[in-house]
C-alpha positions in Angstrom: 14.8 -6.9 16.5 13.0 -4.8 14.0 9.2 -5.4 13.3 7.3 -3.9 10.5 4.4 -1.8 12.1 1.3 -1.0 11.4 -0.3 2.0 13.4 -4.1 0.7 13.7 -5.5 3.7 15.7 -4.6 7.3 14.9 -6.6 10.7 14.1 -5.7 13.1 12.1 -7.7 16.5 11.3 -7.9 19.3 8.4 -4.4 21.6 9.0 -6.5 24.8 9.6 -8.3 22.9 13.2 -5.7 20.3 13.3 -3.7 21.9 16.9 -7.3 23.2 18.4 -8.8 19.5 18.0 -5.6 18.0 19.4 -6.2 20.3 22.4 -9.9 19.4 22.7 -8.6 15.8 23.0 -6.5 16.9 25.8 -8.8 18.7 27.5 -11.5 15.6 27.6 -9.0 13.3 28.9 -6.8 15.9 30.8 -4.2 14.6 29.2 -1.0 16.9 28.1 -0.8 16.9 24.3 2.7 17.5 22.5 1.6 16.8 19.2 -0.5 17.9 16.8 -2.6 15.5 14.9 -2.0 16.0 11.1 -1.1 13.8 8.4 2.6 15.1 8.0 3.0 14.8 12.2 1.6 11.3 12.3 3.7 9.9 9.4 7.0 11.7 11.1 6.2 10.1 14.4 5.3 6.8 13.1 8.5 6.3 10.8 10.5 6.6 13.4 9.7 3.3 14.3 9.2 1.4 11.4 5.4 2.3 10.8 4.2 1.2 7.2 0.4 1.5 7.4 -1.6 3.7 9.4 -5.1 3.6 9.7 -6.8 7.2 10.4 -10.0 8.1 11.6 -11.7 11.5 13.1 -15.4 11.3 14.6 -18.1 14.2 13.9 -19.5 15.2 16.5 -22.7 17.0 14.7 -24.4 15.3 11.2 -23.0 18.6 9.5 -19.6 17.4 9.7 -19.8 13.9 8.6 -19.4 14.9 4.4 -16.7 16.9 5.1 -15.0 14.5 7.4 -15.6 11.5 5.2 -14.4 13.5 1.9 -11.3 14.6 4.0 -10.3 11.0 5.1 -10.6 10.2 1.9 -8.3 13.0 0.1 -5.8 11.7 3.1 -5.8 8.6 1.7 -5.3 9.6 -1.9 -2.2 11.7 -1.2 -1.1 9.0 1.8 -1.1 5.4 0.0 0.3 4.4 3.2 -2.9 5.6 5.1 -6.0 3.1 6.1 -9.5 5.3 6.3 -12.3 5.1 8.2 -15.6 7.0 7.3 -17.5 8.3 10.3 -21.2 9.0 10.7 -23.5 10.6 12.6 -27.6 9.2 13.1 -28.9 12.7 12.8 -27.9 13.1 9.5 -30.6 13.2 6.8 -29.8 10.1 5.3 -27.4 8.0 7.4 -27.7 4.7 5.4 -26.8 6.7 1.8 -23.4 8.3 3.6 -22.8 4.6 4.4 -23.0 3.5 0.6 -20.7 6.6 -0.3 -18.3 5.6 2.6 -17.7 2.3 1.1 -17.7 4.1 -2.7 -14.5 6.4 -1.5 -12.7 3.6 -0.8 -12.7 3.6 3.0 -12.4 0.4 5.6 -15.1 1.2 8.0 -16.6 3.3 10.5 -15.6 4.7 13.5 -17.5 5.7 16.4 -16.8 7.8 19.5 -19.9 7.4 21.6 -18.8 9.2 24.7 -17.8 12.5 22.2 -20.9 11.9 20.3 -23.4 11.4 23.3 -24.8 8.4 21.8 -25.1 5.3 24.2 -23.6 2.4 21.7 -26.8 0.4 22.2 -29.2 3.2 21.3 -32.0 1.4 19.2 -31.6 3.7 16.7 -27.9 2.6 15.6 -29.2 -0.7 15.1 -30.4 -0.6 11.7 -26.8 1.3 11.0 -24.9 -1.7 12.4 -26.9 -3.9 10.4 -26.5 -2.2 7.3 -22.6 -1.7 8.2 -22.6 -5.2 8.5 -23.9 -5.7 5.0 -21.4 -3.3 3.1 -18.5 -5.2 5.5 -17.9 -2.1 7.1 -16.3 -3.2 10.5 -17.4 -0.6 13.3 -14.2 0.8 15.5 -15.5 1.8 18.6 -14.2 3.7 21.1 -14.6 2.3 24.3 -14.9 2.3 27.9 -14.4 5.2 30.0 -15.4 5.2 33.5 -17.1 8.6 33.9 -19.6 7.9 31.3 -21.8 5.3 30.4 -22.0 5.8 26.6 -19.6 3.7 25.4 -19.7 0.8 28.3 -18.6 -2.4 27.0 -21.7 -4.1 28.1 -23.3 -1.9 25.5 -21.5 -3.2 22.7 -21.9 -7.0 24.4 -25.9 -5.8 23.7 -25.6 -5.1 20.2 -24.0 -8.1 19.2 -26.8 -9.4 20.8 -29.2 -8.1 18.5 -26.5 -7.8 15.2 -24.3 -10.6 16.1 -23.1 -10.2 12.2 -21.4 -6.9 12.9 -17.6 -7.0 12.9 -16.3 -4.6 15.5 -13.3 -3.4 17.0 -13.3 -2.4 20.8 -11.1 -0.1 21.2 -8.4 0.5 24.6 -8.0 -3.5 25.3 -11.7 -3.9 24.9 -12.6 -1.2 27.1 -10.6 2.5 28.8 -10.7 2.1 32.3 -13.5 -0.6 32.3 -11.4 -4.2 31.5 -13.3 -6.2 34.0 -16.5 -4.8 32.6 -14.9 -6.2 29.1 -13.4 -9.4 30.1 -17.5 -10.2 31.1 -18.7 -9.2 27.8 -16.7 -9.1 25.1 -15.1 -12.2 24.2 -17.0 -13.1 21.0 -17.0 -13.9 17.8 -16.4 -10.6 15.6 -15.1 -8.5 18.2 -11.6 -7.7 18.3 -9.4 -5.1 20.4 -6.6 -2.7 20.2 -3.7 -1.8 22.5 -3.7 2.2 22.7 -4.6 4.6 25.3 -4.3 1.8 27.8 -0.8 0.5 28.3 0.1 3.7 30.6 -2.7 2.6 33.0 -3.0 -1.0 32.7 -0.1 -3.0 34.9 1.6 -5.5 32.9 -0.1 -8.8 34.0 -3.5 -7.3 33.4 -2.2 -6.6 29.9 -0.9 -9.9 29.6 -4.5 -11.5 31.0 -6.3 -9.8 29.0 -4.0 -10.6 25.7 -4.1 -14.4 26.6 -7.9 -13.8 27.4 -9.1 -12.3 24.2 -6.7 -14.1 22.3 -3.4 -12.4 20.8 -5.0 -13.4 17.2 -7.7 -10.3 18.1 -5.5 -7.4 18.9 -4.3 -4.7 16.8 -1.4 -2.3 17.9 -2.2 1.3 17.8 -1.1 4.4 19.3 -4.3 6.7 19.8 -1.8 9.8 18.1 -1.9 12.4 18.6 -2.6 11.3 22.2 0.9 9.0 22.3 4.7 9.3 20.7 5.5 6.2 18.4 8.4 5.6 20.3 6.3 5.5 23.9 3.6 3.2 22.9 5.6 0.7 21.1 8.3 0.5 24.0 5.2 0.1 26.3 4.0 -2.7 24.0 7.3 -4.8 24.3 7.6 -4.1 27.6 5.0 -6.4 27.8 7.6 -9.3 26.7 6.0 -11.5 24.4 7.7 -13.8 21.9 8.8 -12.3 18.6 6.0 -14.2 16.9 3.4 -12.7 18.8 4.6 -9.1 18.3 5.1 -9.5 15.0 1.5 -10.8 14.8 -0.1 -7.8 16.7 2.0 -5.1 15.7 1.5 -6.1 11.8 0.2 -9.4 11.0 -3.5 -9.6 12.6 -4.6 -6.0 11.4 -3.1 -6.8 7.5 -5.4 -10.1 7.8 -8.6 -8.0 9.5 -8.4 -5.5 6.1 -7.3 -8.0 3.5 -4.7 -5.7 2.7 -2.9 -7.1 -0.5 1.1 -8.4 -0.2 1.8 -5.5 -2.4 0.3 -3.0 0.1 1.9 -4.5 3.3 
């Protein structure tokens, strides 16, 4: 049965870096990479499928790049109506809670965060006042997180700035968190956090998936494919290997994420 789909996790990068920060990806995750993460790539992979939205994201990884990123993601967007951006930032820039503002102005959906890439522990009190002020604009966070060989992005980090911002609305990334879902299970099932499916179904056996669905609740997951990590066709097959009802993949793979970004009828 056909579902419409909408890809809530993919990057995509400027043309002229796009195959050398595909590779860079790799290399961090020693993963092979077979696809290039561009605009025109991610929209060919993705309609072969059924994908209708896609929301796209790229992290600086120094303050110089965070105009350039957000002003890309932006242009994307323009020439993509069927794209979903997220701004990134960066605490070192000169004035983090202006790019903020101007990340709301172009139009974007939030933020997203890479803590591991960025070296910046999640609960570093100096992201606090960003969160709050994210929180304000209703610019939900997507974090990347989890990942067993660093402590960056822990989930119990995130479980500590909900602590101290419980008004943030954030999306933990990799079934709450890569290669730490026990960590997650203990922290993060609260109010304002929900999860995604990518970058995890490859590692995660299939009743650990299904726990942690039921756990968090199916009403808090987005699909997403983590491209250019995954193919479309993989991660979505990996998904209904799963075997929930129709309703429920119809929910996650389109429903919950349309709801989370008040997309309009006319834009589903």
């Amino acid at each position: 049965m056909a579902y419409d789909i909408i890809d809530a996790h993919a990057h995509i990068f400027p043309e002229k870096i796009a195959f050398k920060a595909t590779q860079s990806i790799g290399s961090f995750y020693d993963i092979p990479m077979d696809k290039v993460g561009s605009s025109e790539q991610l929209i060919e992979s993705g309609c072969r499928i059924g994908v209708s939205r896609y929301l796209v994201c790229s992290t600086a990884t120094k303050p110089e790049q965070v105009e350039s990123i957000n002003d890309f993601i932006h242009a994307e967007c323009m020439k993509h109506p069927s794209f979903v951006g997220l701004g990134t930032i960066h605490p070192d820039i000169q004035d983090p809670m202006r790019e903020l503002e101007r990340i709301r102005e172009l139009g974007l959906h939030g933020v997203k965060l890479h803590p591991d890439f960025q070296l910046l522990d999640i609960d570093e009190e100096r992201m606090i006042p960003l969160y709050k002020r994210c929180a304000e604009l209703g610019l939900p966070i997507l974090f990347h997180t989890g990942d067993d060989r660093y402590d960056y992005s822990r989930p119990q980090k995130l479980y500590s700035v909900k602590q101290r911002v419980p008004e943030l609305t954030a999306i933990a990334a990799h079934f709450g968190g890569y290669r730490r879902w026990d960590e997650a299970a203990k922290y993060l099932k609260l109010d304002g956090i929900y999860f995604d499916t990518c970058s995890s179904l490859f590692l995660l056996k299939k009743q650990d998936a299904l726990d942690l669905l039921h756990y968090f609740g199916t009403d808090k997951f987005f699909f997403g494919t983590d491209f250019p990590m995954w193919d479309h066709e993989e991660e979505l097959q990996r998904f209904l290997n799963l075997g929930l009802d129709y309703e429920t993949n119809k929910r996650i793979l389109h429903d919950n994420f349309a709801e989370f970004m008040h997309l309009d009828a006319d834009e589903r």
